[in-house]
C-alpha positions as CSV (number, residue, x, y, z in Angstrom):
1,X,0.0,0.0,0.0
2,X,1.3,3.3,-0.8
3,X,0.6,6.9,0.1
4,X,0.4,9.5,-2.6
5,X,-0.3,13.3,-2.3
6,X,-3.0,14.9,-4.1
7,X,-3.1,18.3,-4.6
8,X,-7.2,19.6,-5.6
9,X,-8.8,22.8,-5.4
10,X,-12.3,23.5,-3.4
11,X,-15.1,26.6,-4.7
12,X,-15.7,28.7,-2.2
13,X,-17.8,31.8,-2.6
14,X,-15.7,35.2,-1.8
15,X,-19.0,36.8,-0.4
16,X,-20.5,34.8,1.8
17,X,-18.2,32.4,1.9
18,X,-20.3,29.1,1.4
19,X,-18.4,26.1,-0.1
20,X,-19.8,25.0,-3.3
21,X,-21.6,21.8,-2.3
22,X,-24.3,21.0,-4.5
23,X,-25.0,17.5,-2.9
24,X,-24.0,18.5,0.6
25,X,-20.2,17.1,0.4
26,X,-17.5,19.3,-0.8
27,X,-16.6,18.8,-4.8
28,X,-12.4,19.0,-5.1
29,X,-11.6,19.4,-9.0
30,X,-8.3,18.4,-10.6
31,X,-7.6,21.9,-12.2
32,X,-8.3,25.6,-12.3
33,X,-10.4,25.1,-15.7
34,X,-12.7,22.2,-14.2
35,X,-13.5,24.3,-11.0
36,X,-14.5,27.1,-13.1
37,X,-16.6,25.5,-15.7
38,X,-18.4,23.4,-13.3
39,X,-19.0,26.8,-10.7
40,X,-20.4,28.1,-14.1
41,X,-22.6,25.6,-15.2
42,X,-24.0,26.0,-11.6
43,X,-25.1,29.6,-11.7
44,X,-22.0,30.7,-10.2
45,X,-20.6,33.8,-11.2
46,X,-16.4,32.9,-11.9
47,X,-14.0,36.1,-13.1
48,X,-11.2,36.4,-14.8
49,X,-9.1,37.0,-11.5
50,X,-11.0,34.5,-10.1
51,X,-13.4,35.7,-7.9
52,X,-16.4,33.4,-7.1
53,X,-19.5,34.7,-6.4
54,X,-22.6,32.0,-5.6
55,X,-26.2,32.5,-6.8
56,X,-27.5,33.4,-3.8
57,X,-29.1,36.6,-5.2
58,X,-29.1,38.6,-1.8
59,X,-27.9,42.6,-1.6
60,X,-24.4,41.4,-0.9
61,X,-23.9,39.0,-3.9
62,X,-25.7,41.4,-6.3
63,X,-23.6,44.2,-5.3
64,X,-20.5,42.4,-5.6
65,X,-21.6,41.5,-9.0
66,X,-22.7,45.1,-9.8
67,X,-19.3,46.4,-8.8
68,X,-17.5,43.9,-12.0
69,X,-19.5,46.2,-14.6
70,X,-18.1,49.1,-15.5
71,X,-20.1,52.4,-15.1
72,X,-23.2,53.0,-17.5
73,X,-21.8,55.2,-20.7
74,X,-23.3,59.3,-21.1
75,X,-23.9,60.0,-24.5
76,X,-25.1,63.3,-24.7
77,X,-25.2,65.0,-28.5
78,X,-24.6,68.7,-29.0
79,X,-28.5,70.2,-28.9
80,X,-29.9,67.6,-27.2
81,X,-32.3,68.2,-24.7
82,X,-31.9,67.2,-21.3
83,X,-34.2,65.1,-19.3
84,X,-35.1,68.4,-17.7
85,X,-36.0,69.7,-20.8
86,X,-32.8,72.4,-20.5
87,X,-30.8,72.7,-23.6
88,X,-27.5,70.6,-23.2
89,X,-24.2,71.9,-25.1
């Protein structure tokens, strides 16, 4: 009988924290790619610098999510009219 070392890598959610356990044991994946694409497939949210985020949609987990897009474009043409109804440049 030997004894050989293993080394795997667990999901954990960086907002809440919760391991990802969809049959209520702990998955351990081979590789980076296989976490991720299995996270994925489960609704989890995986990023490029590899954050995980679960799919509990509370306040916490939506704002973290909110805070990965960046900031909603302003188009605004010369004589268009505000939503005030003021003239804008």
């Amino acid at each position: 009988m030997s004894v050989n070392t293993h080394t795997c890598l667990t999901i954990e959610c960086d907002v809440c924290g919760q391991d990802y356990e969809p049959d209520e044991y702990t998955l351990h994946f081979r590789d980076l790619a296989e976490a991720r694409d299995v996270a994925s497939r489960s609704g989890w949210t995986v990023t490029a610098d590899r954050q995980v985020i679960c799919a509990l949609g509370d306040v916490d987990h939506q704002a973290a999510i909110d805070a990965l897009m960046p900031p909603e474009p302003i188009t605004q043409c010369t004589g268009q009219l505000g939503l005030d109804g003021s003239a804008e440049g």
